[in-house]
Steps between C-alpha positions, in 0.01 A plus 500: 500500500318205273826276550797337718882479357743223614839483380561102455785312463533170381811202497539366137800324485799500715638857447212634308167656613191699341336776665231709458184730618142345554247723551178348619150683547393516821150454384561096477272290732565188710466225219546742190733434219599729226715504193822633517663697229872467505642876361840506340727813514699546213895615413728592837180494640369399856152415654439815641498673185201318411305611807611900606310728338727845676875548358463138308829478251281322211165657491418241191398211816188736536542384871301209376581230737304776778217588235419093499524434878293814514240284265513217709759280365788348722800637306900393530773688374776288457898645445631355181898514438518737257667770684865642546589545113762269423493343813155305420650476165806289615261239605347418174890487386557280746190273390482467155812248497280280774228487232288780722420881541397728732132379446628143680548682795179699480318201395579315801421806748163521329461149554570548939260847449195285356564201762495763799206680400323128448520494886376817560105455631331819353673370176327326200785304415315403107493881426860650499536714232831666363519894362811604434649846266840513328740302659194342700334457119774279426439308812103476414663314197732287631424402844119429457620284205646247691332535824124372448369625846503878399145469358517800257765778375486809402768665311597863494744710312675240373331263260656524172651291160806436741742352230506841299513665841844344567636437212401833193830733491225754313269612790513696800345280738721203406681391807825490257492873558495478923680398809235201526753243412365218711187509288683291199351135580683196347323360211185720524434557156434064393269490808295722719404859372238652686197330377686124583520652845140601533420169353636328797281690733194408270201378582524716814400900462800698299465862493732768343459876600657761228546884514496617115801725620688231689902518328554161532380424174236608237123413542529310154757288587312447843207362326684332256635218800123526675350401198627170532415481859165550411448294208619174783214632755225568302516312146709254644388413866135677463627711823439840357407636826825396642741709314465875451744807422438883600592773321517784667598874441820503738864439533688240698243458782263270715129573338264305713200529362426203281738277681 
């Protein structure tokens, strides 16, 4: 009732596109702008998922791309690739002898998102923010990290020590021990954990959302990397206020209530 979907489709490159679902208050006056939060599904995921509350596959989303457009927000759910098991998977194969991954392709359809919804008039083009869980947490890492005009990100469900992640043959949640093998990236362990990421997104607002009962990895090991994160923000920078964590009691799952 509070809201308006469109399906959009945009032209990338020649043979590739980016889609998604904006969903725009109808509450917006003649001259308004608003931030837009940009809400990232997650694994074999789809926008949708993010937004239908009835019969939703991943209840985790917490329908939270409709809970913000219900608070005023614009909101876009964008599809990323990562869909069709080894299908998707064959990409990043593909890729990594071209010196690129799946995230070059995302990257660039991220880029085309941001540029459209620049043109759009009810949009505040200086306040696009980016909130993404699991699969869409490792997007809030990478693609905000190289593309400057998402003004914030917000991570969920996903931010973690990532070398140990990929690489321990001891724990459970070790992607050694799962059909994730696109997740191995070349050379990751002499360059960008988690914290280097986030520290390409610095000075602008970093947030990580954690569920003490999440599986992808322990809380300690959670804090461990976000220590570091915050020592660059606030000891570093003096930009405390832009870089916060939540812990809350729940498993894999959107929170929304500090973010």
């Amino acid at each position: 009732p509070s809201w308006t979907g469109y399906e959009v489709v945009l032209e990338v490159l020649p043979g590739l596109h980016a889609w998604g679902i904006l969903c725009l208050p109808k509450d917006i006056q003649r001259g308004e702008q608003r931030p837009v939060v940009v809400c990232q599904h997650g694994l074999e995921g789809v926008p949708s998922d993010t937004i239908v509350r009835e019969g939703r596959p991943f209840a985790p989303y917490q329908a939270f791309t409709a809970q913000l457009a219900e608070r005023g927000f614009i909101t876009f759910a964008p599809y990323n690739l990562y869909r069709g098991q080894d299908r998707f998977r064959l990409l990043q194969r593909k890729a990594n002898p071209l010196k690129m991954s799946l995230f070059s392709i995302i990257t660039r359809q991220h880029e085309q998102i941001i540029n459209w919804l620049k043109t759009l008039p009810a949009v505040d083009g200086t306040r696009v923010g980016f909130y993404g869980l699991s699969y869409g947490g490792k997007t809030a890492m990478r693609v905000p990290a190289v593309l400057e005009d998402y003004c914030l990100s917000i991570c969920s469900g996903d931010f973690d020590e990532w070398v140990l992640k990929n690489t321990s043959a001891r724990h459970h949640y070790s992607y050694l021990r799962t059909g994730e093998w696109e997740m191995f990236e070349f050379d990751l362990g002499n360059t960008f954990n988690y914290a280097e990421m986030a520290y390409l997104i610095a000075p602008r607002p970093f947030m990580v959302e954690r569920g003490h009962f999440d599986g992808v990895g322990p809380d300690e090991q959670v804090a461990f990397e976000f220590a570091k994160v915050r020592k660059l923000y606030s000891a570093q920078l003096g930009l405390g206020d832009r870089c916060e964590i939540e812990w809350f009691a729940g498993p894999h799952s959107i929170n929304e209530v500090g973010t």
